[in-house]
Structures are given as C-alpha cells and as structure tokens.
C-alpha positions as CSV (number, residue, x, y, z in Angstrom):
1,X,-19.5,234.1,12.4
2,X,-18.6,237.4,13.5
3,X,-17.8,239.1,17.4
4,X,-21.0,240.1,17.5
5,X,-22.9,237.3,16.5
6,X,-20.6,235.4,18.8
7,X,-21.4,237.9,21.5
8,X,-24.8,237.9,21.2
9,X,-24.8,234.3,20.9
10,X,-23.2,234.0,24.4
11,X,-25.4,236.0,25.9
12,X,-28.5,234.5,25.0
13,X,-26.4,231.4,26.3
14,X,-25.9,232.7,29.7
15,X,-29.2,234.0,29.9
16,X,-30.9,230.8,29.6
17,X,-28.6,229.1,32.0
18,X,-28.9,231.6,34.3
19,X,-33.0,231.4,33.9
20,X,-32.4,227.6,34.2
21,X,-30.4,228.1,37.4
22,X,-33.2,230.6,38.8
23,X,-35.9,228.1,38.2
24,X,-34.0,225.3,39.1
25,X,-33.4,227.0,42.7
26,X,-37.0,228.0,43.2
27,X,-38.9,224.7,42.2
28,X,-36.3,222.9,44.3
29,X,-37.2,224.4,47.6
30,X,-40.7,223.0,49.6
31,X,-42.9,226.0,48.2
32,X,-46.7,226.3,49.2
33,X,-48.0,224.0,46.5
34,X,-46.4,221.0,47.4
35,X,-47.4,221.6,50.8
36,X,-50.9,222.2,50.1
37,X,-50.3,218.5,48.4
38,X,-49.0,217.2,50.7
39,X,-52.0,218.4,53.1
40,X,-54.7,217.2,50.7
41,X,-52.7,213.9,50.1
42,X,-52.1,212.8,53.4
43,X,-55.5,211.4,54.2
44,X,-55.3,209.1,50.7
45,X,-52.3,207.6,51.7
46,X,-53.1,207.3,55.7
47,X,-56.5,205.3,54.7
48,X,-54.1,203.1,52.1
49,X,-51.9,202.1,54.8
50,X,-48.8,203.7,53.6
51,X,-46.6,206.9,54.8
52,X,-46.4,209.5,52.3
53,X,-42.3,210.1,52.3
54,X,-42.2,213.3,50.1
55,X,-44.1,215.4,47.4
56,X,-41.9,217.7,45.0
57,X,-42.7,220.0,42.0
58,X,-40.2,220.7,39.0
59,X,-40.5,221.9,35.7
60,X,-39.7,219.7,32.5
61,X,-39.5,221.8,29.2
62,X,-43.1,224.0,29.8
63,X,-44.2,220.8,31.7
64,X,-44.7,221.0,35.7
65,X,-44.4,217.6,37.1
66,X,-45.0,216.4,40.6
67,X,-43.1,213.6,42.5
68,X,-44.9,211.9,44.7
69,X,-42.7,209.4,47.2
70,X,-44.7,206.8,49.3
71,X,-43.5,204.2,51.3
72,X,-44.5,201.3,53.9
73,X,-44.7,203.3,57.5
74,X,-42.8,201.1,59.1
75,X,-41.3,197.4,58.9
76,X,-39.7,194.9,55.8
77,X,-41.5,194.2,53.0
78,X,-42.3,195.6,49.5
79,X,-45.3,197.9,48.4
80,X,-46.5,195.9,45.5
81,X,-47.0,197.6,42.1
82,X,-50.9,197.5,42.0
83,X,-51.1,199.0,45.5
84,X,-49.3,201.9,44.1
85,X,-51.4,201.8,40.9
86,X,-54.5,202.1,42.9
87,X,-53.1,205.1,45.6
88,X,-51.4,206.7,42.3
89,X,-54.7,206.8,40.5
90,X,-57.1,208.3,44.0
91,X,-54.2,210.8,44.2
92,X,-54.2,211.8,40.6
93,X,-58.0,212.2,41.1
94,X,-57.6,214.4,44.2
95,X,-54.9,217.2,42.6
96,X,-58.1,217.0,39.7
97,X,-60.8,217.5,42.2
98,X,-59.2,220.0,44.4
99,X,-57.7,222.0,41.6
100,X,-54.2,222.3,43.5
101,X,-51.6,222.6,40.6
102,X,-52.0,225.4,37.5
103,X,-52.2,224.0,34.1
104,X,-51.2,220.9,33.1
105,X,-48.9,218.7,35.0
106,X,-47.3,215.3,35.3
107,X,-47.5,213.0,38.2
108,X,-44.9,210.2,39.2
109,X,-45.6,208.5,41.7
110,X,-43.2,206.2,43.0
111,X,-41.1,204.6,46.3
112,X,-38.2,205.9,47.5
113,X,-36.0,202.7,46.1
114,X,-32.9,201.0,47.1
115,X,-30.4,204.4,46.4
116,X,-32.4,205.8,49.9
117,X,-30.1,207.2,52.8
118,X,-31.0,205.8,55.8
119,X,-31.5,208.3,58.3
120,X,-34.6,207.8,60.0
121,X,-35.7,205.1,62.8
122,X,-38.4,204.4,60.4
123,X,-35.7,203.9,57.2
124,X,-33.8,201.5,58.9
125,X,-37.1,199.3,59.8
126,X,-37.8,198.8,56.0
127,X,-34.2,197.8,55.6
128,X,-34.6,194.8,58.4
129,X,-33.1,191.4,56.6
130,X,-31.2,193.5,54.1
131,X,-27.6,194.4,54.3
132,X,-26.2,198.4,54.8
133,X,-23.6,199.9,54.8
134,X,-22.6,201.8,57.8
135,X,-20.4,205.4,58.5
136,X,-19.8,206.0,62.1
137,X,-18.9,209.0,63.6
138,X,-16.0,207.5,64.8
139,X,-14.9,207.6,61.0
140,X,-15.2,203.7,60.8
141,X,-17.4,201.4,58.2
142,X,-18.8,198.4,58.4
143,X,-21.1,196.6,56.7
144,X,-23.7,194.6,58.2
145,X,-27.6,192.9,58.0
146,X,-30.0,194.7,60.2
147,X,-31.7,192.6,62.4
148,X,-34.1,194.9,64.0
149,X,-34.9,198.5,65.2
150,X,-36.3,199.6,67.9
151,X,-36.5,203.5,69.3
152,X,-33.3,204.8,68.2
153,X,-31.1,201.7,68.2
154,X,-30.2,199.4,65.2
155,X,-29.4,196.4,65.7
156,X,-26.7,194.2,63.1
157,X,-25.2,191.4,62.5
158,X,-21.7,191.7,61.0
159,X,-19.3,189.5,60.1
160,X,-17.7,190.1,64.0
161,X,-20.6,189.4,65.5
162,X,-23.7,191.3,67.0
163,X,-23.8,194.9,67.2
164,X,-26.2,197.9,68.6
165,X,-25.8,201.1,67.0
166,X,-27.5,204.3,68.0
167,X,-28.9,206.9,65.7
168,X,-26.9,209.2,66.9
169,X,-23.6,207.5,65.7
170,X,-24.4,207.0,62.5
171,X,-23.3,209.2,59.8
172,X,-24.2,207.4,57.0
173,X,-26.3,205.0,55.7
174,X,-27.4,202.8,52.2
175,X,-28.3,199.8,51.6
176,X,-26.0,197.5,49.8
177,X,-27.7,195.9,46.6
178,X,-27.2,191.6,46.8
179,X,-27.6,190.2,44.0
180,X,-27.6,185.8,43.6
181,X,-28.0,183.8,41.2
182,X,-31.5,181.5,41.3
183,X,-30.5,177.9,43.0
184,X,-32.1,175.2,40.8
C-alpha cells in the first residue's frame, strides 16, 4: 500500500472516530427527547407503583435505542420480571401513540441492578438486608448490612457493632454481591 493510500486510509479513520466521538457526546447528554419521555412516561410508571430512575437515548449502528431504568420507589424487595413485562409493553405503546422518537428505535427496559451507586436516601432503602460497601469522607471503608434508612441517615450493622451514617459522609457506595450455596 502506498503513502497515500495509507494517508487517506487514516483519515477516513480519524474521521469516523471523530464522528463517533461527536455523536457519542451529544446522545450522552439529557437532550429534549428523553425528557419529553420522560414527561409522557411518568404517569405509566406512577399508576404501576414504581419510580421511573432514568430514560436515555443512544445510537447503535443507524439504530436509536432508548433505555428506560425503573425501580421500586422506596423499600427492599425485587420488581418481578412480569411486572416489568407489563409496564415495558404500556410504555412501548405510549412512545407509539405519542409519536415521541423519529424512525425506528429500540427500547430496553430494565432496573437499575446490583452494579448501582448508592447515592440517594431512596438507593440505600432498596438495599435494606443487603450488604454495602462503604467510603467515608474521612477516607475509611467499611463494609456493613443496612438495617434501615430513615431521612438522611443509614443505619448498619458491621462486624463492630451498630452504626449511623449520614448522607453527607458518605462518599461512596455499592452493594457487595453474596453469594451461598443452597443448604439441603
């Protein structure tokens, strides 16, 4: 292959990374359509008893797909897989009805999962029973089962004992995956 072949071939290169980059940045950002989503989806997902945690658009090949997050408002437990079957199929009616995204699109619908940061009053309730992972601002960690949550306080049980955290001192949060074997 000659320089300019090579050259040419580079260029092209950067080019579509640089596109890539460009559409990367703007589909990444909260844009009007997924708040207008977001608006229209609210009411579904209100009446279904669950919170609706986010709602992101991003392109996949010529594809547009849209994310949609939902989650318990507040509290342990699971949402169970045909709950989210039933919301994903009124909310795939509604973007049909309403005529909200261009052309043809993808929807996921999903929960936010275990890999979650905790951040919110209302994170830290759906982790009660389960075991997290703390970062104070003090620059300690510890690890410990939340017990409950109430206003901005957490409270754990560690392996020292009882312990109240405040929002405000923690850094960082996730929950720590347990897994046991089945007792026969």
């Amino acid at each position: 292959m000659g320089k300019s072949s090579k050259k040419k071939q580079q260029s092209r290169s950067a080019a579509k990374n640089n596109q890539t980059r460009q559409q990367s940045t703007r589909l990444s950002v909260p844009d009007e359509t997924t708040e207008r989503i977001s608006n229209a989806l609210n009411d579904i997902v209100v009446q279904a008893g669950l919170y609706l945690e986010s709602v992101s658009a991003r392109r996949a090949g010529g594809t547009r797909i849209i994310h949609v997050v939902l989650d318990l408002p507040w509290g342990p437990g699971g949402l169970d897989s045909d709950k989210l079957t039933e919301v994903s199929r009124e909310i795939s009616a509604k973007l049909d009805d309403v005529d909200l995204v261009e052309g043809a699109y993808t929807l996921e619908v999903s929960t936010p999962g275990t890999d979650r940061k905790l951040t919110e009053s209302r994170h830290f309730s759906r982790a009660i029973g389960r075991l997290v992972r703390f970062q104070l601002s003090d620059d300690s960690r510890i690890t410990g089962r939340i017990e409950s949550v109430y206003d901005d306080k957490v409270n754990i049980n560690t392996d020292n004992g009882e312990r109240c955290l405040s929002l405000a001192e923690i850094v960082k949060a996730q929950v720590k995956v347990e897994l046991s074997q089945a007792q026969d």
